[in-house]
C-alpha positions as CSV (number, residue, x, y, z in Angstrom):
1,X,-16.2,-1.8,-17.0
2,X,-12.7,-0.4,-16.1
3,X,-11.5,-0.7,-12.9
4,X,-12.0,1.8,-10.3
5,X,-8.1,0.8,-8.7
6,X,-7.4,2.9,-11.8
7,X,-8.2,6.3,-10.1
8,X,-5.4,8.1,-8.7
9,X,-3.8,7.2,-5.7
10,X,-1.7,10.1,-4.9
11,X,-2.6,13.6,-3.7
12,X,-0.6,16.1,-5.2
13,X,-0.2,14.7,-8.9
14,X,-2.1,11.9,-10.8
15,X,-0.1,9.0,-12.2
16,X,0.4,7.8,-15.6
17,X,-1.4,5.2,-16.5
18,X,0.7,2.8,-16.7
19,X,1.7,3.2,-13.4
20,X,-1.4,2.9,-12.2
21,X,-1.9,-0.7,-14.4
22,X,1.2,-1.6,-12.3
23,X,-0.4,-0.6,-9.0
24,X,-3.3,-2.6,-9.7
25,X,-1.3,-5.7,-10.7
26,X,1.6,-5.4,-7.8
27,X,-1.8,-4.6,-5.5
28,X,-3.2,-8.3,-7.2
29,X,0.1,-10.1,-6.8
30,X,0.7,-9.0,-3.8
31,X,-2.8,-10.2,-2.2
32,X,-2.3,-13.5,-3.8
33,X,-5.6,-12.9,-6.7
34,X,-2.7,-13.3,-9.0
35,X,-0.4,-16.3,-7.8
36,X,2.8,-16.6,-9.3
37,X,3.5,-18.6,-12.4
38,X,-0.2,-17.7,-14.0
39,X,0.5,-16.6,-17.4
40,X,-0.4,-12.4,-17.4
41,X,-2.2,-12.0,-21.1
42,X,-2.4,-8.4,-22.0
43,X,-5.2,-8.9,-24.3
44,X,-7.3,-10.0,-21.1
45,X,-6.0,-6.9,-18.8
46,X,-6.6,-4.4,-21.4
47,X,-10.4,-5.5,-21.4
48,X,-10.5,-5.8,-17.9
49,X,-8.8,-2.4,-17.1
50,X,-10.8,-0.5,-20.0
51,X,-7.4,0.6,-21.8
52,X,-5.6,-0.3,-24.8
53,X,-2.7,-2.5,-25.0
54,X,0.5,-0.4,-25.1
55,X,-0.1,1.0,-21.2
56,X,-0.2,-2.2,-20.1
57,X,2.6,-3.4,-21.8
58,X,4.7,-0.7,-19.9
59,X,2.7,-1.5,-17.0
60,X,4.4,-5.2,-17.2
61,X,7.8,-3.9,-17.7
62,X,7.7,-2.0,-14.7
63,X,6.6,-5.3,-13.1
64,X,9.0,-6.8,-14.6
65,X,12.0,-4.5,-13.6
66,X,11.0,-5.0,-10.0
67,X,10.9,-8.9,-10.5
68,X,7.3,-9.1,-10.0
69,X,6.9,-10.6,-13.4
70,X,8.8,-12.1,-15.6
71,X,8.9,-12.1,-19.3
72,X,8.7,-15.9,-21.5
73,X,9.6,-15.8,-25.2
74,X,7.0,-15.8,-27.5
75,X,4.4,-16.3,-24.1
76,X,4.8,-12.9,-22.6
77,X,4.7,-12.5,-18.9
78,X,4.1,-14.5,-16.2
79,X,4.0,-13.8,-12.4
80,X,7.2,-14.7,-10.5
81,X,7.3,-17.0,-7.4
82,X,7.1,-15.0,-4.2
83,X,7.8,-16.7,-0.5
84,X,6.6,-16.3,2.9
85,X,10.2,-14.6,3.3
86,X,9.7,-12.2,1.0
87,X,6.5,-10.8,1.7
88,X,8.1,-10.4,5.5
89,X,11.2,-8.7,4.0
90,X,8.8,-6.0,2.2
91,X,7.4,-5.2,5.0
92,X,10.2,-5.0,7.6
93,X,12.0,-2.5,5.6
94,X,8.8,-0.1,5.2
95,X,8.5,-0.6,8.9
96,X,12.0,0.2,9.8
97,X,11.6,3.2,7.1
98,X,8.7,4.5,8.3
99,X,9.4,4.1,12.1
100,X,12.7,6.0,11.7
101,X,10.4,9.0,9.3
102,X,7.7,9.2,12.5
103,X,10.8,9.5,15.2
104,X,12.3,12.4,13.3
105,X,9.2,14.5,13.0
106,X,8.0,13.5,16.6
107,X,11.4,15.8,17.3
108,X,10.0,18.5,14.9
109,X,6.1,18.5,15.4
110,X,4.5,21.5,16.4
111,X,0.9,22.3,17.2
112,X,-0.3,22.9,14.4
113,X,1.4,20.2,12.4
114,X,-0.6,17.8,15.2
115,X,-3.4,19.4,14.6
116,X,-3.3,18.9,10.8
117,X,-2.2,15.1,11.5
118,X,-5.4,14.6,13.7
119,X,-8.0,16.0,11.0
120,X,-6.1,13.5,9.2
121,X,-7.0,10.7,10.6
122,X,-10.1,11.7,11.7
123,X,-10.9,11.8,8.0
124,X,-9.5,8.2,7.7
125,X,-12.0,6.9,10.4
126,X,-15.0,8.4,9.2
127,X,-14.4,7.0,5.6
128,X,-13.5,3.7,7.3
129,X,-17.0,4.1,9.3
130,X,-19.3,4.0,5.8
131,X,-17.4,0.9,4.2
132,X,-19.9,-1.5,3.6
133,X,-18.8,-5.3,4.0
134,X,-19.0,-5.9,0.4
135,X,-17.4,-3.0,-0.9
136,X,-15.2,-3.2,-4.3
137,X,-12.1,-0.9,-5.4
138,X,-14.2,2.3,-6.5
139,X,-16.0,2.2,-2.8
140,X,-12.2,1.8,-0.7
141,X,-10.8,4.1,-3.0
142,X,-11.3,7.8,-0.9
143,X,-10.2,5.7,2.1
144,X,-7.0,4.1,0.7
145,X,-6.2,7.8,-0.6
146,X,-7.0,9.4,3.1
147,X,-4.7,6.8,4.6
148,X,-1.7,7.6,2.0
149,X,-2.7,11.4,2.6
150,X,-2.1,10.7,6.9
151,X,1.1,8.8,6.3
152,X,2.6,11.3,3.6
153,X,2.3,14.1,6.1
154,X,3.9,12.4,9.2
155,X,6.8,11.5,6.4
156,X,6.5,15.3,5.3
157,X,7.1,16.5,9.4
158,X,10.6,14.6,9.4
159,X,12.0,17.0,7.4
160,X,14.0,14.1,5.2
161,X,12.7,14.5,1.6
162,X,15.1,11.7,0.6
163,X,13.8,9.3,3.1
164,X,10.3,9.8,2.2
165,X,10.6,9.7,-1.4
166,X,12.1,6.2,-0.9
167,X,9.3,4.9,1.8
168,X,6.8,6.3,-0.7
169,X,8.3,3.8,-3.3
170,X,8.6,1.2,-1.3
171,X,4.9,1.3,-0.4
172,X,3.9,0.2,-3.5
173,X,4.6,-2.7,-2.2
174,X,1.5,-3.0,0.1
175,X,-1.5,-3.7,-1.3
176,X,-3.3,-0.7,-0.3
177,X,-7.3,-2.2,-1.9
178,X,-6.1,-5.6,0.3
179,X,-6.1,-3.7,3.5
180,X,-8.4,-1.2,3.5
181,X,-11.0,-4.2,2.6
182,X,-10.4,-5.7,5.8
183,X,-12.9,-4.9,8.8
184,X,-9.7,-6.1,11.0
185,X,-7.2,-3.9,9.0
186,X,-9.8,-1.1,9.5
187,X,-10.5,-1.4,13.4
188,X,-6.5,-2.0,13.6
189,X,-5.4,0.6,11.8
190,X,-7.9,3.3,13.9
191,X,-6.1,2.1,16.8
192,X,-2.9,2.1,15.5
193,X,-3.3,6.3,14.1
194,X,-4.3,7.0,17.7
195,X,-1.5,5.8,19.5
196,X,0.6,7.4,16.5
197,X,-1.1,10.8,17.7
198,X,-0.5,10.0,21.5
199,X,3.5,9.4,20.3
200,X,3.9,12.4,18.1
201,X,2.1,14.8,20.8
202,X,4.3,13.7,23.4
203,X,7.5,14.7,21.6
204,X,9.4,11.3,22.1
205,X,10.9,10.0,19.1
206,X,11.1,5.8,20.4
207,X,7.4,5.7,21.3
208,X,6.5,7.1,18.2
209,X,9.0,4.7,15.8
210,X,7.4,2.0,17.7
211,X,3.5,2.8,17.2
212,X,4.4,3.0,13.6
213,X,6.2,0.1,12.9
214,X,3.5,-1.9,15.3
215,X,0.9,-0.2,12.9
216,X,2.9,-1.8,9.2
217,X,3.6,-5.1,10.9
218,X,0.2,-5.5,11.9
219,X,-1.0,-5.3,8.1
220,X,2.4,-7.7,7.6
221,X,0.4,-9.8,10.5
222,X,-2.6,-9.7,8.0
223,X,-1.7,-10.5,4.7
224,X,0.6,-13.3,6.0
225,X,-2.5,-14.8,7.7
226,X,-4.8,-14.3,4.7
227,X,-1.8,-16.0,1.9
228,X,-1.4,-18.6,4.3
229,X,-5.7,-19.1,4.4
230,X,-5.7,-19.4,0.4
231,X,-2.7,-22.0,0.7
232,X,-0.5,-19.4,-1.6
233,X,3.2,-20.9,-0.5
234,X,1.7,-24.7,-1.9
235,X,0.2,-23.7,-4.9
236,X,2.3,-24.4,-8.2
């Protein structure tokens, strides 16, 4: 059966596919299901995915432009090593990005921008509320797209188009199925939106670069904790 991680992940457009290969891959490196050195055999995620070979082929040289992967001669790909350091550095940059997008639009917000931000997330916590504990990628998927839709719109208030093209790259880097599996991500993360709320209706532009970077180093916070669990720095 294909996987449902292949559904699109971003309002507004729907991705090629093999972007959205890559996303699940990263989304599997990234949570430590893939660890690095296993041997990547296209054959294998064609049948698993439910696509044909050439997708996924492009789908590993994306990977493999953004040294997620890296190709052997005559073996094809296999996943590159990844340290405690670097999962840290991924997500210290989308928090310092994404702290310094929700300070410019606490500066701009208006209203009815607020009010659009708070349907948001209401929308995010009533998905998270029906997520049963066993739940697989088609069931998270209208929540990881709600919580993408909450973030894109505080990027959208800053006013920075640059910026926020850039965080949105970068946050490919999170793996969004890891998170939104998690009953602590989940309960965190509702938290987190409210106190993002409280910052971006009271107009000041610290409070609120400090609720968001508190809410991406808390999932930092959680994938460190689960890769450490599964013993991923030790293994290979």
């Amino acid at each position: 059966m294909p996987d449902a991680a292949l559904g699109p992940v971003t309002p507004g457009r729907t991705p090629q596919l093999p972007d959205r290969i890559a996303l699940v891959l990263r989304d599997r490196i990234l949570s430590g299901e893939l660890r690095p050195g296993t041997f990547l055999r296209m054959d294998r995620i064609a049948a698993d995915l439910g696509v044909s070979h050439t997708p996924v082929r492009e789908a590993l040289a994306a990977l493999r432009a953004e040294d997620m992967v890296h190709a052997v001669p005559r073996r094809g790909f296999v996943v590159a090593g990844l340290t405690r350091g670097d999962i840290a550095d991924l997500f210290d940059v989308q928090a310092h990005l994404t702290g310094e997008l929700a300070a410019r639009a606490a500066q701009r917000v208006a209203p009815g921008d607020l009010d659009r931000v708070r349907g948001l997330a209401d929308r995010v916590a009533e998905l998270a509320a029906r997520i049963p504990g066993d739940a697989g990628p088609e069931a998270l998927e209208p929540l990881v797209t709600a919580e993408h839709r909450l973030h894109a719109e505080i990027n959208r208030l800053a006013g920075s188009r640059k910026l926020a093209w850039l965080v949105g790259r970068s946050s490919h880097y999170l793996p969004a199925h890891f998170y939104t599996g998690s009953q602590a991500w989940r309960s965190a993360a509702l938290r987190a939106h409210t106190e993002l709320l409280d910052a971006l209706g009271s107009g000041d532009p610290e409070t609120t670069r400090a609720a968001m970077r508190r809410h991406v180093l808390d999932g930092r916070d959680l994938l460190l904790a689960h890769l450490d669990a599964i013993g991923m720095w030790s293994a290979g």
